[in-house]
VOVO-46355 format. One line per field, with one value per residue (C-alpha): x, y, z. Coordinates in steps of 0.5 Angstrom, whole numbers, always signed. Layout:
// residues N
u: c(X;...)
v: c(Y;...)
w: c(Z;...)
***
This chain:
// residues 354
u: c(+0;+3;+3;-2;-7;-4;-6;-13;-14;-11;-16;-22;-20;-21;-27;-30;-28;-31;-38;-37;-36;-41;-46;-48;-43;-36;-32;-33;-28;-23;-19;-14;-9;-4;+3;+7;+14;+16;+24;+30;+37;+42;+50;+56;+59;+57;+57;+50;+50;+46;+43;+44;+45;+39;+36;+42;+43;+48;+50;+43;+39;+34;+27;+29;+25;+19;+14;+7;+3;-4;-5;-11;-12;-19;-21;-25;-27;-24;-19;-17;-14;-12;-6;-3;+0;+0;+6;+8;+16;+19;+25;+19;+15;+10;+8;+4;+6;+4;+9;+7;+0;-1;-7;-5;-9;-10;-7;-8;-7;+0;+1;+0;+1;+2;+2;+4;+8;+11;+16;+22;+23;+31;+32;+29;+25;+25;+17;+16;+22;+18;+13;+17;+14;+15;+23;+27;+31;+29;+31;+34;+41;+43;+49;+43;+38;+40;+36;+43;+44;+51;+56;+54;+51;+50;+45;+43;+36;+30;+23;+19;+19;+15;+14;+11;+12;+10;+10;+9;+9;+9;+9;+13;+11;+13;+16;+14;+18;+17;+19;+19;+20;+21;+22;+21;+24;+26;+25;+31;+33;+36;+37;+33;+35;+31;+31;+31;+31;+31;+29;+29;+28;+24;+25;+21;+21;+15;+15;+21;+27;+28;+32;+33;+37;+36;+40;+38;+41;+38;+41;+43;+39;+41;+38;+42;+49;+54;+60;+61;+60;+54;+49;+48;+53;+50;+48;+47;+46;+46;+43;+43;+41;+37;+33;+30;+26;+27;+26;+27;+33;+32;+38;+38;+44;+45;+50;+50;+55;+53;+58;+56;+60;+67;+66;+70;+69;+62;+63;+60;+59;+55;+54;+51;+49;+44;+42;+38;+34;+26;+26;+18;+17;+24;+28;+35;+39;+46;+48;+54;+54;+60;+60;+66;+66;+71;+75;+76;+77;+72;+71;+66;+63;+57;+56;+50;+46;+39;+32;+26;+20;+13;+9;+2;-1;+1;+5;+14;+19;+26;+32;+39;+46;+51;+58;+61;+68;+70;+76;+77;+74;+67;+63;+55;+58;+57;+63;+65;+66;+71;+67;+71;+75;+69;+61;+57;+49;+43;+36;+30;+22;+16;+13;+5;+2;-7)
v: c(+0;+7;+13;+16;+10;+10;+16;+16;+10;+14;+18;+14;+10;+18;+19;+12;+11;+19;+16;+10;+13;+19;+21;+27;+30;+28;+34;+32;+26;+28;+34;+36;+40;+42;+46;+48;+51;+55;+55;+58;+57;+58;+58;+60;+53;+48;+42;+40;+40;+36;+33;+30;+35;+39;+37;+40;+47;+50;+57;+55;+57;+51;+50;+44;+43;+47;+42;+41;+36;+34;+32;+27;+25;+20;+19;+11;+11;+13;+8;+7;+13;+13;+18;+20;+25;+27;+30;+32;+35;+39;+34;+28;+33;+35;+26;+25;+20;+18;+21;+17;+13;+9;+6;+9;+4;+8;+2;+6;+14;+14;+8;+7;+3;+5;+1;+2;+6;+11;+17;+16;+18;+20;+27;+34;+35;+30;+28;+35;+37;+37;+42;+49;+53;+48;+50;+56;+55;+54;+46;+43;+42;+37;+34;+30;+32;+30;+24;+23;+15;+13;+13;+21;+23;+22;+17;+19;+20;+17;+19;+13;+6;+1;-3;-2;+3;+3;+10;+11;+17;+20;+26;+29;+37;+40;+35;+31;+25;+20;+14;+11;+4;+2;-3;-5;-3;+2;+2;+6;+7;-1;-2;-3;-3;-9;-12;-5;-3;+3;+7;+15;+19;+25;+30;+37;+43;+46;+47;+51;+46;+38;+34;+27;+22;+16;+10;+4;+0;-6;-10;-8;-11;-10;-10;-8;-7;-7;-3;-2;-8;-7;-12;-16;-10;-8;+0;+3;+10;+15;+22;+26;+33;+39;+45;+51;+58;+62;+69;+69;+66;+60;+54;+48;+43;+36;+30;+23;+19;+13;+7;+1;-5;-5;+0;+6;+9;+10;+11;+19;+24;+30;+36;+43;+48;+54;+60;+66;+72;+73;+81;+82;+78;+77;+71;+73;+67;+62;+56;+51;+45;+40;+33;+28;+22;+16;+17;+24;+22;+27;+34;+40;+45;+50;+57;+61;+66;+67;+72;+68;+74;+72;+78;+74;+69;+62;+64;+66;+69;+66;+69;+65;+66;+61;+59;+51;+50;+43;+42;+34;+30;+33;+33;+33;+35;+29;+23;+24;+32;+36;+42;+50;+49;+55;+55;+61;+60;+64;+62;+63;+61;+62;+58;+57;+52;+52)
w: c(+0;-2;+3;+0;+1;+7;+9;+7;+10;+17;+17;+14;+21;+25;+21;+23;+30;+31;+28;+33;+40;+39;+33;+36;+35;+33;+36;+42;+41;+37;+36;+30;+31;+25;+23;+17;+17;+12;+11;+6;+7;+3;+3;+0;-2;-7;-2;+0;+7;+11;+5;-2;-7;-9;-2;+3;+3;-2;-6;-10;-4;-1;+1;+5;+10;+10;+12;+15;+19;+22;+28;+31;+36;+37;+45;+44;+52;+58;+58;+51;+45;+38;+37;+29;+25;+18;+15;+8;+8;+1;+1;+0;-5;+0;-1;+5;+10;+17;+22;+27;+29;+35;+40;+48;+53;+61;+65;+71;+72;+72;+68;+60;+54;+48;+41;+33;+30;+36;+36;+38;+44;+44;+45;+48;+43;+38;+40;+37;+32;+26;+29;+28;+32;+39;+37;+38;+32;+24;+25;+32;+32;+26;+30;+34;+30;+22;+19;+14;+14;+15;+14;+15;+21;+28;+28;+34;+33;+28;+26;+30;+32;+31;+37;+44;+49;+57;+60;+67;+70;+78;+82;+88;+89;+85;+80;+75;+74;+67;+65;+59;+57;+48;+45;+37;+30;+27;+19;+15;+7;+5;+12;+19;+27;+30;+37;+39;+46;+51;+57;+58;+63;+64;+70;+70;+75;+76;+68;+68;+68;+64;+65;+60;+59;+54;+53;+47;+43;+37;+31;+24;+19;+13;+6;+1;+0;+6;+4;+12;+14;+19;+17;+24;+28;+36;+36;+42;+44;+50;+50;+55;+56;+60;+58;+62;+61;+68;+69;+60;+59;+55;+56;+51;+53;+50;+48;+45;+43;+39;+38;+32;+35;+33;+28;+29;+24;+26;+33;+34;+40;+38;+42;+42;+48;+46;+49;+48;+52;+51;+50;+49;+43;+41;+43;+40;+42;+40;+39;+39;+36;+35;+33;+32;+29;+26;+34;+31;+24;+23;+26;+25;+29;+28;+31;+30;+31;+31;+32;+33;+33;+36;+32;+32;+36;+34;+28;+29;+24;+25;+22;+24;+21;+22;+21;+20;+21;+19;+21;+19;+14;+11;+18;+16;+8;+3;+4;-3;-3;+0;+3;+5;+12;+13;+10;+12;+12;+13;+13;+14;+17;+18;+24;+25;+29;+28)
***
């Protein structure tokens, strides 16, 4: 079945499950929700970065990125709900897929199942990282974030993962406490990490500091060629990170490092520290990304600036200049190009969720 039928089939679903659980009125038991992004990005290099060439940002310029989605979410009864998300991104020509798409059952107040194809939950932000304007960057750190497959890329993070997920959670004054545990598939481009497991714990203070840290690990399973030798290779991986918004400063901290067996070339350690202001509705901010790989084979760093502008309810202007220094190997630049030691970037969004 295509994405496309997919898709329909998702909401077909929506629209059934609606009619079932109350024909007086179907908005009483579900809610949609949508985002879209707007983004522009351009270099002064001819190497795609983080992307393949007409994808990745070059001296061309890029709509890479821009991107939107719906989000459903059906309550069948007290105890049981269906979660899922339609999204469509430039780089796929706007191709609708499911982002995510899972049945939640209420084992008790503190304590669910979940079910299906579940977003990965590695990562601060990773649950929301499509929807912009959850974010005060135009994208999330690509040195956590990136979805190129290997041997580029951090292979931290992924889009979702196919499998059981048992989130409990617990209060103590003013803290909220939450554990996370997944286990399943995930589903990649010529390969798949299965015997996937892992944990992540959440920590926040009254709404005002996370803290999160995750630890998985699965087998590569691959399907096509193997140049790196990785067909039934142990990945795992460890992220940890904390963010916070107290008396308008804004602090995102995060690093992952990820090993693939005996692979040293594919052993990476990524990390990035964001800071900013809110002054009104701007937040100016900064960020600092590094990421390693190959034992240090391989080393680029990010620095960028950034404006978010909040100029109407549910809707942000971003603007971001950044500068990417690699000083070994070609970081998240092509494998096969030999990128400048320094690319200038700039980019902007417009953000809006509805």
């Amino acid at each position: 079945m295509n994405r496309n039928k997919i898709s329909m089939a998702l909401m077909l679903g929506c629209a059934t499950m609606a009619g079932q659980v109350g024909a007086a009125s179907w908005t009483d038991t579900v809610t949609l929700k949508g985002f879209a992004s707007s983004v522009y990005q351009r270099s002064n290099a001819t190497e795609a970065f983080n992307g393949a060439k007409n994808v990745g940002v070059d001296d061309q310029g890029s709509f890479s990125g821009t991107r939107m989605g719906l989000n459903v979410n059906a309550e069948i009864n007290e105890r049981f709900r269906f979660a899922g998300q339609l999204f469509g991104v430039k780089d796929e020509e706007f191709a609708v897929h499911v982002n995510w798409a899972f049945g939640v059952l209420s084992l008790t107040d503190q304590l669910d199942l979940r079910a299906g194809k579940i977003k990965f939950p590695v990562g601060l932000v990773n649950e929301y990282v499509d929807v912009g304007y959850a974010l005060p960057w135009i994208t999330a750190p690509a040195v956590i974030y990136s979805e190129l497959g290997a041997p580029n890329g951090p292979q931290m993070t992924r889009e979702s993962f196919t499998g059981l997920s048992l989130l409990g959670r617990h209060g103590a004054g003013d803290w909220s406490l939450e554990a996370d545990l997944f286990g399943g598939e995930v589903a990649l481009e010529g390969s798949s990490v299965r015997e996937l497991g892992g944990l992540t714990l959440r920590a926040d203070w009254d709404d005002t500091v996370q803290f999160q840290v995750s630890n998985y690990s699965g087998t590569m399973r691959i399907t096509g060629a193997d140049p790196m030798g990785m067909e039934g290779v142990k990945h795992k991986g460890t992220l940890y990170g904390v963010k916070a918004d107290w008396n308008d400063v804004v602090l995102y901290a995060e690093r992952g490092d990820i090993t693939m067996g005996d692979l040293t070339a594919m052993e990476a350690t990524s990390w990035y520290t964001t800071v900013g202001y809110h002054i009104g509705s701007l937040l100016p901010h900064f960020t600092y990304q590094s990421f390693e790989q190959g034992n240090v084979d391989d080393e680029q760093t990010t620095a960028t600036l950034g404006l978010r502008w909040d100029f109407a309810p549910g809707v942000a202007f971003k603007f971001e200049q950044s500068q990417i220094k690699t000083d070994k190997g070609v970081g998240l630049f092509p494998q096969s190009s030999t990128p400048p030691a320094t690319v200038n970037m700039t980019g902007f969004s417009l953000d809006m969720v509805f």
